[in-house]
N, C-alpha and C positions, 0 to 999 in steps of 0.2 A: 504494500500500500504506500503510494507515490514514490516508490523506487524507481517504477518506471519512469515518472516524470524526467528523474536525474539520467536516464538510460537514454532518453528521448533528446535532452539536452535543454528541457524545455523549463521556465523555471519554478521553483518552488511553490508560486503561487497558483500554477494554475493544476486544479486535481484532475486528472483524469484518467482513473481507473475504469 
């Protein structure tokens, strides 16, 4: 849960599970 974000590159703020 929002590890992907960081994997994505995308930032912190946005959730997207």
């Amino acid at each position: 849960v929002g590890v992907d974000e960081e994997v994505e590159g995308l930032s912190h703020g946005s959730v997207r599970n």
